[in-house]
C-alpha positions in Angstrom: 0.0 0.0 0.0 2.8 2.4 -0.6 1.4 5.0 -2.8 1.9 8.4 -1.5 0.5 10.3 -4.4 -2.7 9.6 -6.4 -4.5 10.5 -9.6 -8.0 9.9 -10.7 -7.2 5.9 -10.6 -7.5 6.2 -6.7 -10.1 8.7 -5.6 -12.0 8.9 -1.7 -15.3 9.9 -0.8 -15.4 10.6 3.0 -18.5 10.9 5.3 -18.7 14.0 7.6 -17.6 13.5 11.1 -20.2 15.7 12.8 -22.2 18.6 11.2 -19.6 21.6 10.5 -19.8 24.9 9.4 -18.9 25.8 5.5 -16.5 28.0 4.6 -15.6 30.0 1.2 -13.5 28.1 -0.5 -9.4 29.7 -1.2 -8.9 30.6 -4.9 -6.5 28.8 -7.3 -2.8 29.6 -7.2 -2.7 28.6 -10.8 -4.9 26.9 -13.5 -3.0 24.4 -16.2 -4.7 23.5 -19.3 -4.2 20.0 -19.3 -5.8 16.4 -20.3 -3.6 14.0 -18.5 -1.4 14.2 -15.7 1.7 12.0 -15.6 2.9 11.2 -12.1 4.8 8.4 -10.5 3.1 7.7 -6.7 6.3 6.5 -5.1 8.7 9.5 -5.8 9.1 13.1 -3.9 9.9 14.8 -7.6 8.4 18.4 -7.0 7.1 18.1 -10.5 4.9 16.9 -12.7 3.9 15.7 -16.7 1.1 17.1 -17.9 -0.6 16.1 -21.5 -2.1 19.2 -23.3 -2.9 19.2 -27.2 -0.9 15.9 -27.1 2.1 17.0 -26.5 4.0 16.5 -22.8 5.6 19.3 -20.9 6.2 19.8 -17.3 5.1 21.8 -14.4 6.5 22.3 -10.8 3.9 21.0 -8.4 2.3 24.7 -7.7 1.5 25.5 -11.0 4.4 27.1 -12.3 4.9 26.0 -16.3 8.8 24.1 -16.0 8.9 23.4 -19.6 6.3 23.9 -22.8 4.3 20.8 -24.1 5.8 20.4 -26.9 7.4 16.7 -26.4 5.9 13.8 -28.4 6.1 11.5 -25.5 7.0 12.0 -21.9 8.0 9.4 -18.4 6.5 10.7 -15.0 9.6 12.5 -12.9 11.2 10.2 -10.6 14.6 11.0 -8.6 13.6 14.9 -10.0 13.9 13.3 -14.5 11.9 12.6 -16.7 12.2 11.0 -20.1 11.5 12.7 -22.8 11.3 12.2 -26.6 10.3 14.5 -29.7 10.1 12.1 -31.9 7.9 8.4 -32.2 4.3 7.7 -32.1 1.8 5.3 -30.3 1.9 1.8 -32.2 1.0 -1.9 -31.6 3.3 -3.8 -29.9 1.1 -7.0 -30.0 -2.6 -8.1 -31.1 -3.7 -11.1 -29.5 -6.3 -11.0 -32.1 -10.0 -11.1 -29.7 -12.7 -12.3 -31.3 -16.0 -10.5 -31.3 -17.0 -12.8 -28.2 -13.8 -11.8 -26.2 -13.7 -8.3 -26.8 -17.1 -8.3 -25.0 -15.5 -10.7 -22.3 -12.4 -8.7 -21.5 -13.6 -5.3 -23.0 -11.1 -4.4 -25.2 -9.7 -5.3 -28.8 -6.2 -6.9 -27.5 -4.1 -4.7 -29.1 -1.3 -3.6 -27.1 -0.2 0.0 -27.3 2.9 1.8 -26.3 5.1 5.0 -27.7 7.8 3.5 -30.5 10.6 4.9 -31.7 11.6 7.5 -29.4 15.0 8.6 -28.7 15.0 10.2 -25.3 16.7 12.5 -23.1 15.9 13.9 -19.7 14.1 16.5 -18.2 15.6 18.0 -14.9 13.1 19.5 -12.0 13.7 23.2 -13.8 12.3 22.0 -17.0 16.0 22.1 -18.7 17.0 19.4 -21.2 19.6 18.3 -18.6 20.8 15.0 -20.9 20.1 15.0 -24.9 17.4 13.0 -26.5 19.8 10.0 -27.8 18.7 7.0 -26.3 16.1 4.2 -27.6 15.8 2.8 -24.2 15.7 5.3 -21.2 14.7 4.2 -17.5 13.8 5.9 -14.9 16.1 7.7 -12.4 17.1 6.7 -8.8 19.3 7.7 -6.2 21.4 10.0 -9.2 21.4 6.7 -11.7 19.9 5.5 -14.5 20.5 2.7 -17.3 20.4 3.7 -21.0 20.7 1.8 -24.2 21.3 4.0 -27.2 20.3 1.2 -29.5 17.7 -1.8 -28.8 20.2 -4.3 -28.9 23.7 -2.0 -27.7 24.9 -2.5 -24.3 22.9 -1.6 -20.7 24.8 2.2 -19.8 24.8 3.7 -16.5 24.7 7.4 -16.7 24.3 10.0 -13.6 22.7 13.4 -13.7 24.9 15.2 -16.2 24.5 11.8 -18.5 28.2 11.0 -17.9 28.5 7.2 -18.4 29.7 5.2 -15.4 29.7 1.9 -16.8 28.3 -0.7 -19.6 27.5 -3.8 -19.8 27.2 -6.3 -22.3 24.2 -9.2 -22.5 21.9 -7.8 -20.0 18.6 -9.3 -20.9 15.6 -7.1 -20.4 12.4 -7.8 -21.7 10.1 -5.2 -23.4 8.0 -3.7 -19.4 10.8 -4.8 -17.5 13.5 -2.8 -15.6 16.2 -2.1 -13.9 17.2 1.0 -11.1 18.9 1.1 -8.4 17.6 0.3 -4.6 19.8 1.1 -1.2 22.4 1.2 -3.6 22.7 -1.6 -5.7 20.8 -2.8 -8.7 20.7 -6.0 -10.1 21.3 -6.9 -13.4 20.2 -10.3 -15.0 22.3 -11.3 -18.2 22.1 -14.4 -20.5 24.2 -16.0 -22.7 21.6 -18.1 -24.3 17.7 -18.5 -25.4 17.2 -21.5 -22.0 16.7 -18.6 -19.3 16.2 -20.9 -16.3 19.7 -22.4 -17.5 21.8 -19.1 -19.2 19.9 -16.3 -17.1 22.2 -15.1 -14.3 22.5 -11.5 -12.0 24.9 -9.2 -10.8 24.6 -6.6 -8.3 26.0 -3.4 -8.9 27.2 -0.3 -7.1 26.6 3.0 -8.2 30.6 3.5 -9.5 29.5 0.2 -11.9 31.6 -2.3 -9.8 30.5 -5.9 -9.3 29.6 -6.5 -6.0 27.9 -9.8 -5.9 27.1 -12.5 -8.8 24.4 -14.6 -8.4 24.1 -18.5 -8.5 20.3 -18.3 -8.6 17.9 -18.8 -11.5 16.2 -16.2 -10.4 16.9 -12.9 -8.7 13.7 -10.0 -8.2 16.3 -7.2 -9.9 13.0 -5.0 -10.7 12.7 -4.9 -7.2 16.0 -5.0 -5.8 16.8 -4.7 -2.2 14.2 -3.5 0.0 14.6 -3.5 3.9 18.3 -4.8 3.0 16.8 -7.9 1.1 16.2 -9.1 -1.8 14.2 -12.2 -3.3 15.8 -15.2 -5.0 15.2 -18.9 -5.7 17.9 -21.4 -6.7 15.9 -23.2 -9.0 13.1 -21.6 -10.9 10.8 -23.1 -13.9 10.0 -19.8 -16.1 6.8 -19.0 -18.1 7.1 -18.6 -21.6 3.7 -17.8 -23.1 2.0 -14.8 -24.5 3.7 -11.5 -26.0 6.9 -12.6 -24.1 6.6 -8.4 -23.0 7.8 -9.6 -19.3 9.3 -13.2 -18.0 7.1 -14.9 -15.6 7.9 -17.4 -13.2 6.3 -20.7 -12.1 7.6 -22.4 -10.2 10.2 -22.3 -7.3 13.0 -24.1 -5.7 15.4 -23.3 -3.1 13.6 -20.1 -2.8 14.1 -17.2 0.0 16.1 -14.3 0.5 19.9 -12.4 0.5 21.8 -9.7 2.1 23.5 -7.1 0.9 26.9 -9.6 1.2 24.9 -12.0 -0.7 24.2 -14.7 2.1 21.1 -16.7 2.1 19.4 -15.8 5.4 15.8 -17.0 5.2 14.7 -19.6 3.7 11.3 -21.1 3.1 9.0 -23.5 1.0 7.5 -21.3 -1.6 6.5 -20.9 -4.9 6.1 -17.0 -5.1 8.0 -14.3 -3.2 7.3 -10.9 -3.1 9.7 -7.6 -2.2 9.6 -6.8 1.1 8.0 -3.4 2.6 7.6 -1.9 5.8 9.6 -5.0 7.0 6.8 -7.6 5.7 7.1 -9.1 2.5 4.6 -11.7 0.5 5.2 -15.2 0.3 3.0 -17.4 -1.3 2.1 -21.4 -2.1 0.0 -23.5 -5.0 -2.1 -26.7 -4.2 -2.3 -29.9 -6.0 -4.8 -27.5 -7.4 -2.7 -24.8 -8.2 -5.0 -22.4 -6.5 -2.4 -19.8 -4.9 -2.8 -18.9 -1.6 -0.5 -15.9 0.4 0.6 -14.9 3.6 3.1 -12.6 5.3 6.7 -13.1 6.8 8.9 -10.5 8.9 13.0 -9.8 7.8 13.5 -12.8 10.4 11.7 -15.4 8.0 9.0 -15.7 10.4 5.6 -16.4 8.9 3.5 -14.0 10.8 0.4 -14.4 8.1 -0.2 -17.6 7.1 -0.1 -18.3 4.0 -4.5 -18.9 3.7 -5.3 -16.2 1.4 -6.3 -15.1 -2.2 -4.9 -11.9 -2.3 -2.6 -8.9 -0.5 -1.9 -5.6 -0.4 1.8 -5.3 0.9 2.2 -3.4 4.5 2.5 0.0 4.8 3.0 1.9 8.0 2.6 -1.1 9.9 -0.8 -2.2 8.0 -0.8 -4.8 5.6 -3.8 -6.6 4.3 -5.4 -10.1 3.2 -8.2 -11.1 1.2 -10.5 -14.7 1.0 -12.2 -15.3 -1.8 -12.0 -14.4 -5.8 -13.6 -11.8 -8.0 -16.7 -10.5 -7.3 -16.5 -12.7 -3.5 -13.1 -11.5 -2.8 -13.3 -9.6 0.5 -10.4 -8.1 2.0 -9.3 -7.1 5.8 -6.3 -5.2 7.7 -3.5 -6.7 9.1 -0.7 -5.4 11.7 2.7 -6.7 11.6 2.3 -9.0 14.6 -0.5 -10.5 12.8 -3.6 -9.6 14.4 -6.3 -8.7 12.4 -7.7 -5.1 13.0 -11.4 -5.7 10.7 -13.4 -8.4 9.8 -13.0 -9.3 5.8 -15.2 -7.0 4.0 -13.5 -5.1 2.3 -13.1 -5.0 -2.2 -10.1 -2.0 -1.9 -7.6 -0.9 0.5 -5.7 2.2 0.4 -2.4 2.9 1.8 -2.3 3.9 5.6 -1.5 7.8 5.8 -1.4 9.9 8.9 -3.8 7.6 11.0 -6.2 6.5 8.8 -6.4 3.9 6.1 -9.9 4.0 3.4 -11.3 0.6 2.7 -14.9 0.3 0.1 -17.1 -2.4 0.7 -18.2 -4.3 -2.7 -21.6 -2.4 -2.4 -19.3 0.9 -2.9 -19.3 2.1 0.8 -16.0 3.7 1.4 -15.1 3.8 5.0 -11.9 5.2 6.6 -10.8 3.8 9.6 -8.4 4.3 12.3 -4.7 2.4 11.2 -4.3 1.3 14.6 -7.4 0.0 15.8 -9.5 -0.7 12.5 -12.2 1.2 14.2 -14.3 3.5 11.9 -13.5 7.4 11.9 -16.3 7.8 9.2 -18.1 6.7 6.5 -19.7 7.6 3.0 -21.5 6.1 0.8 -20.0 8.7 -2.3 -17.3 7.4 -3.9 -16.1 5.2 -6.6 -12.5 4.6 -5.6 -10.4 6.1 -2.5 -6.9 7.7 -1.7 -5.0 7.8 1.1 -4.9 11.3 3.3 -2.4 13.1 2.3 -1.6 16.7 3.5 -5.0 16.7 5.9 -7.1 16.2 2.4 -9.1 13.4 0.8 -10.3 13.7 -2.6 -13.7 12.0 -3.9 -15.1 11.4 -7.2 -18.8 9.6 -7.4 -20.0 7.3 -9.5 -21.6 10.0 -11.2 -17.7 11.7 -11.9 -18.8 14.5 -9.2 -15.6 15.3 -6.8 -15.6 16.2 -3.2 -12.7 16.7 -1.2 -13.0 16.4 2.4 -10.5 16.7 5.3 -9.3 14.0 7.5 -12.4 14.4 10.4 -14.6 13.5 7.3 -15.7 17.6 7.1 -16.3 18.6 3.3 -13.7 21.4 2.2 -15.2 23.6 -0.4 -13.7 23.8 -3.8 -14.4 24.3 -7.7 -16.6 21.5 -9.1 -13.8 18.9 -10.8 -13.9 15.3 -12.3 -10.3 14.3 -11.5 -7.5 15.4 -9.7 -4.0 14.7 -8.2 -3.5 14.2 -4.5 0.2 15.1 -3.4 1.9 14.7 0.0 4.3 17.3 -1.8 1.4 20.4 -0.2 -0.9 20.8 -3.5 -3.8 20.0 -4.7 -4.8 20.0 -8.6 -8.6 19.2 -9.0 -9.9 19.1 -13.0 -12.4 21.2 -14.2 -13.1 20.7 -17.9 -10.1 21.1 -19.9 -8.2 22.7 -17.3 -6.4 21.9 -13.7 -6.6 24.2 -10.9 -3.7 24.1 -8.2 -4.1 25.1 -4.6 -2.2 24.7 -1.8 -3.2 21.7 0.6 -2.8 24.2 4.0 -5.1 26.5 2.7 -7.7 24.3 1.5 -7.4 22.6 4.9 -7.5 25.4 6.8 -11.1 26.0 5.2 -12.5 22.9 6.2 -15.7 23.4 8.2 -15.1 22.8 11.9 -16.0 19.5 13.3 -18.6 21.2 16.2 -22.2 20.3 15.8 -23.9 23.9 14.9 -27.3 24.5 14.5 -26.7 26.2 11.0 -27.7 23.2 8.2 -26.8 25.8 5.2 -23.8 23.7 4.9 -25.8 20.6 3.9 -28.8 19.3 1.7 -31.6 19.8 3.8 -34.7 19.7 2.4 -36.8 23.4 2.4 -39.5 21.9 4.9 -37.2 19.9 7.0 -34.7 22.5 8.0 -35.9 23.8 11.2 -36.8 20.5 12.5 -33.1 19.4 11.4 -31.3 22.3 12.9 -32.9 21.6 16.4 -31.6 17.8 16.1 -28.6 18.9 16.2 -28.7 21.2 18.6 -30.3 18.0 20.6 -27.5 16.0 19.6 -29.3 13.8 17.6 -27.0 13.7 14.4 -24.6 10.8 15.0 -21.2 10.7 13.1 -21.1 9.1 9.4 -24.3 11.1 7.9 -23.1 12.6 4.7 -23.6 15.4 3.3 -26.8 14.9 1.6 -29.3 14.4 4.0 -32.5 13.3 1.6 -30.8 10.5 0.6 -32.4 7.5 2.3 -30.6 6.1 5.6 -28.6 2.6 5.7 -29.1 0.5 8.2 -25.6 1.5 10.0 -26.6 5.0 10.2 -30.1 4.2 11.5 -27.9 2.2 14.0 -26.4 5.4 15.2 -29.2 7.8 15.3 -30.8 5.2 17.7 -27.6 4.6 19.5 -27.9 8.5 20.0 -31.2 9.0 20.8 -30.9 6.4 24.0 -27.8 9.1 25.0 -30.1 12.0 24.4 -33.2 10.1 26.6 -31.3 8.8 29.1 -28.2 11.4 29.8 -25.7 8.5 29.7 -23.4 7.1 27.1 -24.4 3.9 25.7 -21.7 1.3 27.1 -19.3 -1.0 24.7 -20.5 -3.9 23.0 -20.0 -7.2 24.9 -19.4 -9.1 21.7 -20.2 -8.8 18.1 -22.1 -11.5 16.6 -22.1 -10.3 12.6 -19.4 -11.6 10.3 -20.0 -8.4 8.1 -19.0 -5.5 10.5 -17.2 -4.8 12.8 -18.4 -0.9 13.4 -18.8 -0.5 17.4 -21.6 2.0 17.1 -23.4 -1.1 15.1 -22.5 -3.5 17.9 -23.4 -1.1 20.8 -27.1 -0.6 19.5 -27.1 -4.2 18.5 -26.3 -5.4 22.0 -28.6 -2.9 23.1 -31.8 -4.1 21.4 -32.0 -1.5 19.0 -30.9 -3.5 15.8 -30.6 -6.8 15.1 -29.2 -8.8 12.0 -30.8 -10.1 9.3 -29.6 -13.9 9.2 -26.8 -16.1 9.2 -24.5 -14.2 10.8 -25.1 -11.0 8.7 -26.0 -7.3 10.1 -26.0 -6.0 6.2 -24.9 -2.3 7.2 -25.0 -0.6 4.1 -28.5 -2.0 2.9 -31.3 0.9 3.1 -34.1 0.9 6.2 -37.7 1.1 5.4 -40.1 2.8 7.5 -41.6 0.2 9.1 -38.4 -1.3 10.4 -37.4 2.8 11.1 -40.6 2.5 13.5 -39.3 -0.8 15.5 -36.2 0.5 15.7 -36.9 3.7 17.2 -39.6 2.5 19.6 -37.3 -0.2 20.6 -35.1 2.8 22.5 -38.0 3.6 24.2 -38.8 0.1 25.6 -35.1 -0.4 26.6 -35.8 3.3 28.9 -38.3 1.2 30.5 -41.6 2.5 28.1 -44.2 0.3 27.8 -45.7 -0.8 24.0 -48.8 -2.2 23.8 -49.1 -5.2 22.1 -51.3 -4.8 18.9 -52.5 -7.7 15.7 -53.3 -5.1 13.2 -53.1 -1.4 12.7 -55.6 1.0 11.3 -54.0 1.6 8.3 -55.2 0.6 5.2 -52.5 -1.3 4.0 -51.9 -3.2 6.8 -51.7 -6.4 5.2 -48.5 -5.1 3.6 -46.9 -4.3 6.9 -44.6 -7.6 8.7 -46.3 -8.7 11.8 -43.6 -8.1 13.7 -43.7 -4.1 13.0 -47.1 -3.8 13.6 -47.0 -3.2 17.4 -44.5 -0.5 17.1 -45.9 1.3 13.9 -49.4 1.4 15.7 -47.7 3.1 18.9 -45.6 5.0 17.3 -48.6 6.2 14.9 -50.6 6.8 17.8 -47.9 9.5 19.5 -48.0 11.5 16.4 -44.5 10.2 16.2 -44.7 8.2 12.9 -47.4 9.0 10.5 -49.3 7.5 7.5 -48.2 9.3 4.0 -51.9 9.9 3.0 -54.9 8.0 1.6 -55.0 6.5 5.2 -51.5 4.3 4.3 -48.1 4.1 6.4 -46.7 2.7 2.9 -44.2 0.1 5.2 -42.1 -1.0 2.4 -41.1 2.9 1.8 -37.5 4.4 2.2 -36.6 6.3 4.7 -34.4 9.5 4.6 -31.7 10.7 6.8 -33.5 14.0 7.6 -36.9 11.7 8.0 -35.1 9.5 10.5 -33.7 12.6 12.2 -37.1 14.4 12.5 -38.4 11.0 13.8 -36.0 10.8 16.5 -36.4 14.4 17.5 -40.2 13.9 18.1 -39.5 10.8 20.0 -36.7 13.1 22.2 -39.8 15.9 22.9 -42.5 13.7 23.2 -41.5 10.8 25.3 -38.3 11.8 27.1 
C-alpha cells in the first residue's frame, strides 16, 4: 500500500464527522490547461507531466509551467527526471487478435499500445534538457542513476545526472516492461548467454561506480525490485513462463527459494513458490495446491511467517498495516493486518488504500468507502459517495462519485469547499490540482485545509442538503445531539441501516443522559463498526440472518418505526401489544412491526403518508429519520 501520491485511478469519498460549518473556498494559485497528468506515486519529484494538445511538458507541483508541451512523449519525474522524446508515435506492440465474443468478455480489442521509436533524453526539475534525446531505451532515475541503451540491442549504460557514463555492460537481458534502477544502492542486473533462461539467465549486483559487488548462482533474482529493507528475493531453481507477447518473464515455479543480504548470504529460507519484495519489513510469500489455486501470507526480515499463507490476495504493508483477502472476484473480500499478525477488521473489504497519517480507506463491494483508524480498525467515518479512494495526504481526501462529481474532504470527514472537478491529483508534496473541464486548478493543501468546516455540531444546516421543509426541524436535532457521526452530506438521501444504527444509539444518549456502554461481543461476520454492535447489544438493531448485520442496505419505514420504539422500551416505556393497525395497508406491513408502527402512529411520532397508508415497504431519509427521533426526544423523554 505504498502510494503516497494519487491521480483519478485512486479517488476517496469521506462521510462528515459531525455537522460543521462551510467555509468559502481559497482561490487557485494557478490553473493548467491540461488532459492528462503524468505522475509516479512512489517519488518526492516536486514536478509533474502534464498532456495538453498531445504534446507533454512539465510543471512544478504549484503550477508554475517548467517546460512547454511540446514533447511527443514524456515518463513521470522520478529521482527529479523525466524522459522525454520528440520524436515516435503510439503503435502496436502485439494483437492477441480477440474475437467479437472476447472483446465483450475482456472489454477491449487486444491490441497492445505503447510509444515507439523515441529517442529520449531527460528533463531536470527546472524544466532544462539536462541529458540529450539520444537514447532508444531510457529508464527511470534513482538515487542520481539510471541505465540507458542508445540502441535496442547496444549494451545496458549507467549514466548520472549530467548523462556521464559510469559503466556498460554487455548481455543484459531485459524484456520489453521490464526494468532495472537502483535500490539502497545496488541494482541488479540479469544477463544471458543463451535463449534456455532458467539455465543461461544469471544477476549481478551493482554499485553505483558500476563495480561488481555480488554474482548470483540463482535462477532467479527480483532485480526489478531489488533490495528492500536490505533484502532481496531469490530462488535457486526456478521453472520460467514462456507464453503470451513474451513483453515480461514470468515465473512458475520455485525451488530453493528465499532471500539475500546485501553480502549475498542466504538468510531466510522457506518453502515457496512466489516471493514478493519486502516493505515496511513484511514481504509476501506465497504457495500452489495440487490444485494450483495460490494462496499468500506474510513473513517478517527474520523469515518468520507472521500471516499464514490462507489467502487469495494482498496488499503489501505500509506503515505497519498490511492486508489479506478470501475469496476471488466479485467474493473476494479483503481485511487489515498489523505486523504481529492480528487482524484489525473483519474481511469485508473490495479496496484498500495505503495507511496515511492515522487512517487507512477501505470500500465495501456495495461501494461504501469507510476510513478507519490504522491502529485499531475502528471507523472514523463513512460515505456512501465514492467510486474509488486515496489515502490522506496533507489533511485532504479527494472523492469522485460514481456520477464523476468530486468532493474533497478533510481528514475528520468535514467537506472542504472547492471548484466543481472530475479528476484530480492528490500530493503529500502540499498541493492539490482538481480538473475542471479542460483545465487543472492548483491550490495549496494548507489552505484548502484550513477552510475545512469545523467538526462542532452547529445548529446552521446551510452547509448541507436539507430539504426546504425539514430544516428547522433538522437544525434543532442537532442542537439536541441527535445527528450521529457518518451522515453525509446529503441528508435526503435514504438512511442505511448502519446510520439508522447510530441515530438510535444517540437517541438512547439523548433520553437517558448517559453514554451507551461498549459492546460485549459482536455477533455479525460483516461488520465490525462499534456503534453497530453497541445498538445491537442494546436491542436496538438486530441482524438479518446467518450471521449478517447488512450495514450498508437501506431501512424502510416500518423497520425505522421498530427501531426507534425499541429505544423507548429499553428506557423502560411500555408498548402495547397490537395484531393489526388501522392503516389501510396493513396487510403489507410484517407482523412483527405492527405493534411498534401502531404506537408510534398513535404518539404522532410516525405517521401514515396519506390515503390513510403508512406505505411500510417505503424508504426512509436521513432527515426523515432525524425528525423521527427528535419527536420521539420531545415527546416521550
Amino acid at each position: 500500500m505504498k502510494k503516497k501520491t494519487l491521480s483519478l485511478a485512486l479517488a476517496l469519498a469521506v462521510c462528515l464527522g459531525l455537522l460543521p460549518t462551510a467555509l468559502a473556498a481559497p482561490a487557485a494559485i494557478a490553473t493548467v490547461k491540461a488532459s492528462e497528468i503524468v505522475f509516479n506515486t512512489g517519488d518526492d519529484s516536486q514536478a509533474v507531466i502534464v498532456q495538453s494538445g498531445g504534446k507533454y511538458g512539465a510543471y512544478k507541483l504549484d503550477g508554475t509551467q517548467l517546460a512547454a508541451p511540446e514533447y511527443a512523449y514524456a515518463k513521470s519525474y522520478s529521482d527529479g527526471m523525466a524522459a522525454v522524446t520528440k520524436e515516435g508515435s503510439m503503435q502496436v506492440i502485439f494483437d492477441w487478435e480477440f474475437d467479437e465474443e472476447q472483446q465483450k468478455e475482456y472489454g477491449d480489442d487486444g491490441k497492445i499500445w505503447e510509444f515507439e521509436d523515441g529517442k529520449y533524453g531527460y528533463l531536470d526539475e527546472s524544466g532544462k534538457l539536462a541529458i540529450p534525446m539520444k537514447y532508444e531505451k531510457a529508464f527511470d532515475f534513482s538515487e542520481d542513476r539510471a541505465f540507458v541503451r542508445e540502441t535496442e540491442d547496444g549494451p545496458l549504460l549507467m549514466i548520472d545526472k549530467t548523462g556521464k557514463v559510469i559503466a556498460s555492460y554487455d548481455n543484459v537481458d531485459l524484456w520489453y516492461y521490464e526494468t532495472v534502477k537502483f535500490s539502497e544502492g545496488l541494482a541488479i542486473l540479469p544477463l544471458a548467454d543463451g535463449e534456455n533462461y532458467a539455465e543461461s539467465t544469471h544477476y549481478i549486483a551493482v554499485d553505483k561506480s558500476g563495480k561488481t559487488v555480488y554474482s548470483y548462482m540463482d535462477q532467479y533474482v527480483d532485480f526489478e525490485n531489488g533490495y528492500q529493507n536490505g533484502l532481496v528475493a531469490v530462488a535457486e531453481q526456478a521453472e520460467w513462463g514462456t507464453g503470451g507477447p513474451c513483453l515480461e518473464r514470468g515465473v512458475n515455479g520455485m525451488g530453493g527459494a528465499g532471500y539475500r543480504d546485501k553480502t549475498g548470504k542466504k538468510v531466510i529460507s522457506g518453502d515457496y513458490d512466489e516471493l514478493g519484495a519486502f516493505s515496511d519489513g513484511m514481504a509476501m510469500v506465497a504457495k500452489y495446491d495440487d490444485d494450483w489455486n495460490w494462496k499468500c501470507g506474510f513473513i517478517n526480515t527474520n523469515g518468520d511467517l507472521v500471516v499464514p499463507m490462507e489467502y487469495t490476495t494482498y496488499w503489501s504493508f505500509d506503515n505497519g498495516i498490511g492486508a489479506v483477502s478470501k475469496g476471488s472476484g466479485e467474493d473476494a473480500a479483503g481485511a487489515l493486518v498489523d505486523k504481529n499478525g492480528k487482524f484489525l477488521t473483519d474481511f469485508l473489504y473490495s479496496s484498500i488504500w495505503g495507511a496515511e497519517d492515522g487512517l487507512v480507506p477501505v470500500r465495501t463491494a456495495s461501494g461504501v468507502i469507510t476510513v478507519l483508524d490504522s491502529s485499531t480498525g475502528k471507523t472514523v467515518f463513512t460515505t456512501k459517495d465514492g467510486k474509488t479512494g486515496s489515502p490522506v495526504l496533507g489533511g485532504l481526501m479527494c472523492a469522485v462519485s460514481e456520477a464523476g462529481k468530486g468532493t474533497v474532504y478533510d481528514a475528520k470527514g468535514s467537506v472542504v469547499p472547492t471548484v466543481a472537478f472530475s479528476d484530480f491529483l492528490i500530493s503529500d508534496g502540499g498541493f492539490l490540482w482538481l480538473k475542471s473541464g479542460d483545465a487543472y486548478h492548483v491550490f495549496r493543501s494548507a489552505d484548502l485545509a484550513a477552510s475545512g468546516s469545523e467538526p462542532e455540531t452547529p445548529s446552521d444546516t446551510s452547509a448541507y442538503q436539507v430539504s426546504n421543509w425539514a430544516k428547522d426541524r433538522v437544525a434543532l436535532a442537532v442542537e439536541a445531539g441527535l445527528a450521529p457521526e457518518g451522515l453525509g452530506n446529503d441528508y435526503r438521501v435514504d438512511i442505511t441501516r448502519a446510520q439508522f444504527a447510530a441515530v438510535s444509539l444517540k437517541l438512547y444518549e439523548a433520553m437517558s443522559g448517559k453514554k451507551a456502554p461498549a459492546a460485549s461481543e459482536n455477533p455479525f461476520t460483516d461488520t465490525t463498526d462499534p456503534v453497530i454492535l453497541q445498538a445491537a447489544d442494546l436491542g436496538f438493531v438486530s441482524g438479518v440472518g446467518g450471521g449478517k448485520f447488512e450495514p450498508d442496505a437501506l431501512v424502510n419505514r416500518e423497520q425505522a418505526a421498530v427501531m426507534l420504539s425499541s429505544v423507548y422500551t429499553k428506557l423502560g416505556g411500555e408498548i402495547p401489544a397490537v395484531e393489526a393497525t388501522s392503516f389501510d395497508d396493513n396487510g403489507d406491513m410484517a407482523a412483527w412491526a405492527r405493534t411498534a408502527v401502531a404506537f408510534m402512529n398513535d404518539k404522532e411520532i410516525v405517521t401514515g403518508i396519506g390515503g390513510n397508508n403508512f406505505g411500510p415497504k417505503g424508504g426512509a431519509s436521513i432527515e426523515q429519520a432525524l425528525l423521527i427521533s427528535l419527536k420521539m426526544f420531545e415527546t416521550l423523554k
